[in-house]
N, C-alpha and C positions, 0 to 999 in steps of 0.2 A: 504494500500500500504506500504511494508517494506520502512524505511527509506532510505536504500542505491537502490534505484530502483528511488527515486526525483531525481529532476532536478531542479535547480535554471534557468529560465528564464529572459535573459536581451534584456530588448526593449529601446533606445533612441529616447526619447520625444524630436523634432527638433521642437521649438518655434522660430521663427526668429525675432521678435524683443524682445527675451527671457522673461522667468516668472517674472520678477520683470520690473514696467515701467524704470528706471533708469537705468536698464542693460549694456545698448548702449554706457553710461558713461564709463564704466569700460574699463581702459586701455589697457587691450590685447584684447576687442573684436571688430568685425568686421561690424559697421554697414554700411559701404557702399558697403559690397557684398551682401544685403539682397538680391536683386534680380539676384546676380552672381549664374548661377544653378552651376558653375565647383566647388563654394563654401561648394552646399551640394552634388554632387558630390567626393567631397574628404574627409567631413563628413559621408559618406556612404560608403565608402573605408576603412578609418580609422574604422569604427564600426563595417564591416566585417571581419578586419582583429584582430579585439581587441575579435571576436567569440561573439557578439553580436548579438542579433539571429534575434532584426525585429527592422525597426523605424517605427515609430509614429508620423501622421500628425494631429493634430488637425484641424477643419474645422467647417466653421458658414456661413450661406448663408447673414449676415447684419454685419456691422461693430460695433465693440463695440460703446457703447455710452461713453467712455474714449479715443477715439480716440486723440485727442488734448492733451494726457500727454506722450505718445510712439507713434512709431509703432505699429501698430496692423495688417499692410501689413501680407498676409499670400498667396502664390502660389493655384491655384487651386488642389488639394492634386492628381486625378490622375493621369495629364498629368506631376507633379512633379515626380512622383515616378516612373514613365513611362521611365523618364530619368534616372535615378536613378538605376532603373532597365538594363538599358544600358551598365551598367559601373559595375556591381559584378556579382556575381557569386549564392550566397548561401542567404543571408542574406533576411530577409522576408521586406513586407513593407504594413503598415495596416493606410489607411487611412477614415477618418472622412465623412458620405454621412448623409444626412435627410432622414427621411420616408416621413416627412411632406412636404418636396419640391422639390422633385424630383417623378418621376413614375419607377415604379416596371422594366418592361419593358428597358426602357432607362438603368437603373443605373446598373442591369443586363448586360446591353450588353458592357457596359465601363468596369465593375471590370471585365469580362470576359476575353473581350481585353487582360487587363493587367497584368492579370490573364497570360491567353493565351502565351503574349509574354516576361512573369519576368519566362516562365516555374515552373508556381504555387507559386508563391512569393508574391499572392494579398491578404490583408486582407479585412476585410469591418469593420470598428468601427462605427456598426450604432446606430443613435442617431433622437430622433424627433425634435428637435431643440425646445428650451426654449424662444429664442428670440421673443418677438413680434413684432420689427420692422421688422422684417426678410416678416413679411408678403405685405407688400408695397411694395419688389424688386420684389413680382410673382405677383403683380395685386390683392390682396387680401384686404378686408376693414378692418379683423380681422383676429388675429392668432388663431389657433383652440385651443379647451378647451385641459388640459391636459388628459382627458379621451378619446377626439376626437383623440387627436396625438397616443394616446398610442393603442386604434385600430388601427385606420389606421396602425399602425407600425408592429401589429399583422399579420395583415392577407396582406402587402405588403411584410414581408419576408415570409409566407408562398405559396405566388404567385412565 
């Protein structure tokens, strides 16, 4: 590909109780709008209009086990962007789904959704999920082996 034919790509990674646990400290930021959606709302305004091309929702079906040092509060990523999608125009928005906890089927029919109504603005950043607690919020005794997750992941996005 000739050089002048690239394109640099920019995606804003929205952590809401940010990358470093202390964040929240920091005196210009906002940790009591964590759950104000008009918050990322105007962070999605501002990132469309700075020609930013998609945000990024990180997503884990279990809470960290560091819970007790931050936030680690996080919106369920598609009914977030669902709103989010409400309020721009262009801007993409790609969030975080398991192979391993969710079914093909279902998770289909939600990024379609949103899909559907951002007028093609829905990513899917899928992932088989690493956590093993993760498996005790679906009724499970064990997380699957990592060769387990990584089929299933296989042939759930080819379904």
């Amino acid at each position: 590909m000739p050089a002048e034919s690239r394109q640099l790509k920019l995606d804003l990674f929205i952590y809401p109780g940010g990358h470093h646990e202390a964040g929240w400290r920091y005196k210009d930021s906002a940790p009591e709008r964590v759950l104000d959606i008009a918050y990322y709302q105007e962070l999605a305004k501002k990132a469309e209009a700075s020609k930013f091309d998609a945000l990024f929702f990180a997503d884990g079906p279990a809470l960290a086990d560091n819970i007790r040092y931050a936030s680690r509060f996080r919106l369920e990523p598609l009914t977030w962007i669902s709103a989010l999608a409400a309020v721009t125009q262009r801007i993409g928005f790609i969030a975080t789904a398991s192979t391993t906890y969710n079914e093909p089927y279902n998770l289909a029919r939600l990024f379609a959704s949103v899909d559907h109504l951002s007028g093609g603005r829905a990513g899917w950043n899928i992932v088989t999920t690493g956590d093993a607690s993760a498996a005790l919020n679906f009724g499970f005794d064990r997380h699957p082996t990592h060769a387990d997750r990584y089929e299933r992941a296989g042939e759930f996005v080819d379904v």
